[in-house]
C-alpha positions in Angstrom: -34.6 -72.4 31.3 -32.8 -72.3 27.9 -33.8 -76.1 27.5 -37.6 -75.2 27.7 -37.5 -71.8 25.3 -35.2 -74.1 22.9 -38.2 -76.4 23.1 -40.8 -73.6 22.6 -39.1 -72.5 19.8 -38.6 -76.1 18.1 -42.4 -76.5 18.7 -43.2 -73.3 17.0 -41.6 -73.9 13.9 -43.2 -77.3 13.8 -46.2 -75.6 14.0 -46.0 -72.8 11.4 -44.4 -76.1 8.8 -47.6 -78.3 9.4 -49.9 -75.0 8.6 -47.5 -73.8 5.4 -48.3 -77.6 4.6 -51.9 -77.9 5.1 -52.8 -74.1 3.0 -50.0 -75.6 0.4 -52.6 -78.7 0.5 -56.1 -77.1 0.7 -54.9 -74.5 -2.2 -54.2 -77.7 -4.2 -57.9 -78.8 -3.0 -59.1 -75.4 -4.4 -57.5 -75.3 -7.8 -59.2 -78.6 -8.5 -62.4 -77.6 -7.4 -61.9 -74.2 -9.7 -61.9 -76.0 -12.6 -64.8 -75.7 -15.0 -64.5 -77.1 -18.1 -67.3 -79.4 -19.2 -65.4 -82.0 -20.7 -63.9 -83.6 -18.0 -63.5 -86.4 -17.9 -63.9 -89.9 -15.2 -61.4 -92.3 -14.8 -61.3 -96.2 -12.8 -59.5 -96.5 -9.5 -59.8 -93.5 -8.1 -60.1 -91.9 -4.5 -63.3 -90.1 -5.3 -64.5 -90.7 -8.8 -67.7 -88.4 -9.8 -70.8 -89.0 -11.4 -70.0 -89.6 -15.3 -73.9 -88.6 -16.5 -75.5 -89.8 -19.0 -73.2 -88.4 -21.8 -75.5 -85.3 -21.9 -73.4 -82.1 -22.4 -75.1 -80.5 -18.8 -75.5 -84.6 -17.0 -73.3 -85.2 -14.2 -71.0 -83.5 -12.0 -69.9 -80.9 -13.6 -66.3 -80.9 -11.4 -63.5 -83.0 -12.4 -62.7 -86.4 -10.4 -59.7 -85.8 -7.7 -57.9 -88.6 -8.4 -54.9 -88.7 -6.2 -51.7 -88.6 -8.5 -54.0 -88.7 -11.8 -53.7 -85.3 -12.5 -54.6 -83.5 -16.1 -54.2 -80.5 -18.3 -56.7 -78.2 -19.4 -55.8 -78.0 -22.9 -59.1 -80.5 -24.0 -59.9 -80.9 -27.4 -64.1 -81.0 -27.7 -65.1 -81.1 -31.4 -67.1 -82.4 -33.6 -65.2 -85.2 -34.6 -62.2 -85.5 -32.0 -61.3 -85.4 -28.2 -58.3 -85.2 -26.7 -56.7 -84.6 -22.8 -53.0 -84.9 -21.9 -52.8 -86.7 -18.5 -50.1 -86.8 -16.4 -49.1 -88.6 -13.1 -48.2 -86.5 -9.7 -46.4 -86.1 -6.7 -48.6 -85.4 -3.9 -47.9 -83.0 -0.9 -50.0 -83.1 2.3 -50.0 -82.3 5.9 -48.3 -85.7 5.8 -45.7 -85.1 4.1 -44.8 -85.7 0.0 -46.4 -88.6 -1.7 -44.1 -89.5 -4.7 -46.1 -90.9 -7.8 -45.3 -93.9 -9.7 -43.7 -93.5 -12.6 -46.6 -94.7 -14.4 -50.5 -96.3 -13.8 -53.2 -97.6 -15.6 -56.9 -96.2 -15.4 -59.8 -96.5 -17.9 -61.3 -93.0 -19.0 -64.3 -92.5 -19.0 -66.0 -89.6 -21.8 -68.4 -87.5 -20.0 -70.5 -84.2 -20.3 -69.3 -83.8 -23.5 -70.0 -80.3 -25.2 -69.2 -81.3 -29.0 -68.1 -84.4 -29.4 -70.8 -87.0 -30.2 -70.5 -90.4 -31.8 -73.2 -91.4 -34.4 -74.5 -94.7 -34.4 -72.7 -97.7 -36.1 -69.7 -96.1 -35.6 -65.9 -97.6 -34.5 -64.4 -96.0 -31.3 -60.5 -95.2 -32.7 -58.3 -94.2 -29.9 -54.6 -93.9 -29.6 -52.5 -93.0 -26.2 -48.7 -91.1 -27.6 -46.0 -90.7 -25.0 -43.4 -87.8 -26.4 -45.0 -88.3 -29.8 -44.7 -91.9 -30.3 -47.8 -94.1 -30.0 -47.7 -96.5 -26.7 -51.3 -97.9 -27.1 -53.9 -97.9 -29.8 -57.2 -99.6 -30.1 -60.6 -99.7 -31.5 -64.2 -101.2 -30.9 -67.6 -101.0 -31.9 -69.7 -97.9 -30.1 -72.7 -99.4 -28.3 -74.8 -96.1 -27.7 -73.1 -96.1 -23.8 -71.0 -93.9 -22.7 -67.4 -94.3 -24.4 -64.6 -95.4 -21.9 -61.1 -96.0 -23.1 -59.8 -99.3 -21.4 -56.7 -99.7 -19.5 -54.9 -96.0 -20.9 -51.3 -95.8 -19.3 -50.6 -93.1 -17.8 -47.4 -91.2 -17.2 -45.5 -89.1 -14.8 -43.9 -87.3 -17.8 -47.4 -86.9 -19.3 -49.2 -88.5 -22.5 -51.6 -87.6 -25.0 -54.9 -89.3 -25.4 -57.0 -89.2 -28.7 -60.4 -90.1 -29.2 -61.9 -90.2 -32.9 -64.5 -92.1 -34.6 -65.0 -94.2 -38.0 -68.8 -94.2 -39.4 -69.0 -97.9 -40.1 -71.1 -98.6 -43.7 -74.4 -100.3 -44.1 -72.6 -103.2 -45.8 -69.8 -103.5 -43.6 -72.2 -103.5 -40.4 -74.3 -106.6 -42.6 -70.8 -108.3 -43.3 -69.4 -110.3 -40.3 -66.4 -113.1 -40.6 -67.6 -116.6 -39.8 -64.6 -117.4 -38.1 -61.9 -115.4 -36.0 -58.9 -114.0 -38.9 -56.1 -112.0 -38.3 -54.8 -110.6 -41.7 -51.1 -110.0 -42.6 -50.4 -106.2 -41.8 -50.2 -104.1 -44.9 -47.7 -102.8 -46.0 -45.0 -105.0 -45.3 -42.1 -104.1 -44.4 -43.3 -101.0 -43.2 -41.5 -97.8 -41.9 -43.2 -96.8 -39.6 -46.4 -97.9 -39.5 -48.6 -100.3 -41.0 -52.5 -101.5 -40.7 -53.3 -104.7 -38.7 -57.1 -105.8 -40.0 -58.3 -108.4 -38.2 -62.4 -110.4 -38.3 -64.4 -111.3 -35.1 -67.5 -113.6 -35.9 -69.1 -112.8 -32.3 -68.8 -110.1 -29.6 -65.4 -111.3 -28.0 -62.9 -109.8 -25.1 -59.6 -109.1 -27.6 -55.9 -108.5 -26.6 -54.1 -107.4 -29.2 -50.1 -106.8 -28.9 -46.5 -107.0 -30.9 -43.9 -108.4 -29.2 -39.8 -109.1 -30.5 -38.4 -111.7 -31.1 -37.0 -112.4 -27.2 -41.0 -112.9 -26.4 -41.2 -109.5 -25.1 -44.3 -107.5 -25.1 -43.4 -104.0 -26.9 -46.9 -102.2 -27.4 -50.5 -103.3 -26.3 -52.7 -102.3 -29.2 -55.8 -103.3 -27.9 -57.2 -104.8 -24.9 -61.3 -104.9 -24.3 -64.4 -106.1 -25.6 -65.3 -105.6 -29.0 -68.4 -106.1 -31.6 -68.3 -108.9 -34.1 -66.6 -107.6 -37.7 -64.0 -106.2 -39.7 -61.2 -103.6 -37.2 -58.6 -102.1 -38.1 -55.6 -100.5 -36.0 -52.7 -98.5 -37.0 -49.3 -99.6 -35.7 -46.5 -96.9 -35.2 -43.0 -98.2 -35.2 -41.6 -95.0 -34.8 -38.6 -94.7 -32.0 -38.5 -98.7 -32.6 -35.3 -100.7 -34.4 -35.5 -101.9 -37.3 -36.4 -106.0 -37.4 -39.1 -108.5 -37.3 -41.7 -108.2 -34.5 -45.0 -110.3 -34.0 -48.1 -109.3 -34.1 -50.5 -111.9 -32.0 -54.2 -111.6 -31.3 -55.9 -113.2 -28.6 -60.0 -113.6 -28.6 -61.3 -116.2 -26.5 -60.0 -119.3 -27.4 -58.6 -118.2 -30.8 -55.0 -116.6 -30.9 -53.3 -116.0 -34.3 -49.5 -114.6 -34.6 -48.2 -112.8 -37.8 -44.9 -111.6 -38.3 -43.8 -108.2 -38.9 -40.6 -106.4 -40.7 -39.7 -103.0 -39.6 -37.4 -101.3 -42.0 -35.9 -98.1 -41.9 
């Protein structure tokens, strides 16, 4: 007799756990689905990954993607000549049980319904990705009138900070194309902390872009995508690095080109 209520009773509480769980869960489900700002936007690789639009301001879903652990904060920048999200990786709790999240991931992010933001044509897509205020990734390419998605942004359990910005590209820089591949020596340096890497493509190419130390070991991706043929630019942050010589090497099809570096502080 005291077996079976013992049993009841262990059954019960079971029972009121998986149901704390599962309104734990669909209240999760719920705050998502709250969510209403405009700006939202789409990212690769997800469990259920909306309809982006047409980069119309009222085209597309107008709810954010549930993405599993990619999670993000509501504090978007939408101006004229700027966007920004801070995205963050998350532990998941479910009827299941907890789902721990990596401690980071890589997603491209897509820019959708946006309210303010527009790029003009022959303009240069600038974006940078800062972890606790240091730069982790950086990049640039030339807009093609589609919608923009950043390539490959790593994302964080403690959180980064992505920034979207644009450069209006001049008639005679637009005209002017390299007739061969050229990555220029980064100026200044020495630098402390950061420099400008310019670098020529004579042709539409896929470039990877990264610094490395002198042990071979990749420190920061700067770039890594497609990009339109002509002059780019990217600023390099050494900040939160040691002082020393890194390399700077670029990869674009079959041309790669390596350039030292001297971080001073």
């Amino acid at each position: 007799m005291i077996r079976s209520f013992l049993s009841f009773c262990l059954r019960f509480i079971r029972s009121r756990i998986q149901l704390q769980l599962e309104i734990i869960f669909l209240r999760k489900q719920l705050e998502i689905l709250a969510r209403t700002c405009p700006s939202y936007p789409a990212f690769s690789n997800c469990s259920l990954n909306n309809s982006p639009g047409n980069g119309d301001p009222s085209h597309g879903d107008p709810i954010g993607t549930i993405n599993g652990h990619l999670d993000w904060n509501d504090n978007i920048v939408d101006v004229a000549n700027r966007w920004e999200i801070t995205l963050k990786l998350k532990d998941l709790l479910s009827i299941y049980g907890s789902d721990t999240a990596p401690d980071s991931g890589i997603t491209d992010v897509t820019l959708r319904r946006l309210q303010v933001f527009k790029v003009p044509q022959r303009s240069t897509i600038n974006w940078e990705n800062r972890r606790n205020h240091i730069i982790v990734q950086t990049g640039s390419f030339a807009y093609d009138s589609a919608l923009v998605t950043i390539p490959r942004v790593k994302v964080y359990k403690d959180s980064c900070r992505l920034a979207v910005w644009y450069t209006i590209v001049s008639v005679a820089e637009q005209d002017i194309a390299p007739r061969q591949y050229v990555l220029a020596q980064n100026y200044p340096n020495p630098f402390s902390p950061s420099t400008t890497i310019r670098y020529g493509l004579p042709n539409r190419s896929q470039v990877t872009l990264t610094v490395f130390n002198t042990l071979g070991q990749t420190v920061r991706e700067l770039g890594n995508g497609e990009q339109g043929a002509g002059y780019h630019e990217v600023q390099f942050d050494g900040s939160g690095m040691l002082s020393g010589v890194y390399f700077n090497r670029i990869q674009a099809g079959s041309f790669v080109e390596t350039r030292k570096l001297l971080l001073v502080r």
